[in-house]
Steps between C-alpha positions, in 0.01 A plus 500: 500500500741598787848358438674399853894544480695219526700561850793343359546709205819642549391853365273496808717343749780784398189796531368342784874465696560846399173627656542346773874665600267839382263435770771361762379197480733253597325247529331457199804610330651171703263327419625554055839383580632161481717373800777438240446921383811651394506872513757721343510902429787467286780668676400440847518186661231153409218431748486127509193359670131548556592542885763772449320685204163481828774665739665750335132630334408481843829692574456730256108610569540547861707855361386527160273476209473452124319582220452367130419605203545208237541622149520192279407160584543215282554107521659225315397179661632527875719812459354837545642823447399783615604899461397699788575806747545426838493719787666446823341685748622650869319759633499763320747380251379336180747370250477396171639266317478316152486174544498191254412159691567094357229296728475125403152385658468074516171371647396839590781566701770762427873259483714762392498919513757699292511834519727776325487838569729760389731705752486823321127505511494381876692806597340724318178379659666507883598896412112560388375341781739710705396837392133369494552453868595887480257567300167323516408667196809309301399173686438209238087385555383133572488301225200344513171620522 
């Protein structure tokens, strides 16, 4: 028996959305979000809108790239949390950083993104990426196979 999953689970929505920034993919990863999204990286400042989360991806891949590397997963009803590296990518720079994400998926769509990461960590992983820029040898590898 071959078990289909259920597009709007919001396990697979989240693993789906995140794959989809992975691949540069904006517009499937458009495609996750609700018009009403609300996207915040703690600290910086919210993303409201499917149409401005579309533009500055957009914005954002035209330069760079990203990686992921999700460490935990789990759900309780609509909310999904997630643990996970991320790795913003510019040329030969690739930083690291620990990243734990709040998504709240409702009819398959992704409504709200939370995201806290921790400063510390960040530039720690801008100095590695630095001196893997130096030093190829130092540089941290893809994160997916």
């Amino acid at each position: 028996m071959t078990v289909t999953p259920d597009p709007a689970d919001p396990i697979d929505v989240v693993q789906r959305f995140l794959g989809a920034l992975a691949e540069g993919d904006t517009a499937v990863a458009g495609s996750l979000v609700a018009d009403e999204l609300v996207y915040a990286n703690v600290s910086l400042p919210t993303i409201r809108g499917k149409h401005r989360f579309t533009k500055a991806a957009a914005l954002y891949f035209r330069h760079m790239g990203f990686d992921v590397r999700v460490h935990r997963i789990a759900a309780n009803g609509p909310v999904v949390l997630t643990e996970r590296t991320d790795q913003l990518i510019l040329g030969p720079l690739r930083m690291e950083i620990w990243v734990c994400g709040i998504f709240e998926v409702v009819d398959g769509q992704i409504v709200t993104w939370k995201d806290y990461f921790d400063w510390a960590n960040s530039t720690i992983g801008l100095l590695r990426a630095m001196a893997g820029a130096l030093v190829p040898a130092l540089r941290p590898r893809p994160l997916r196979p």
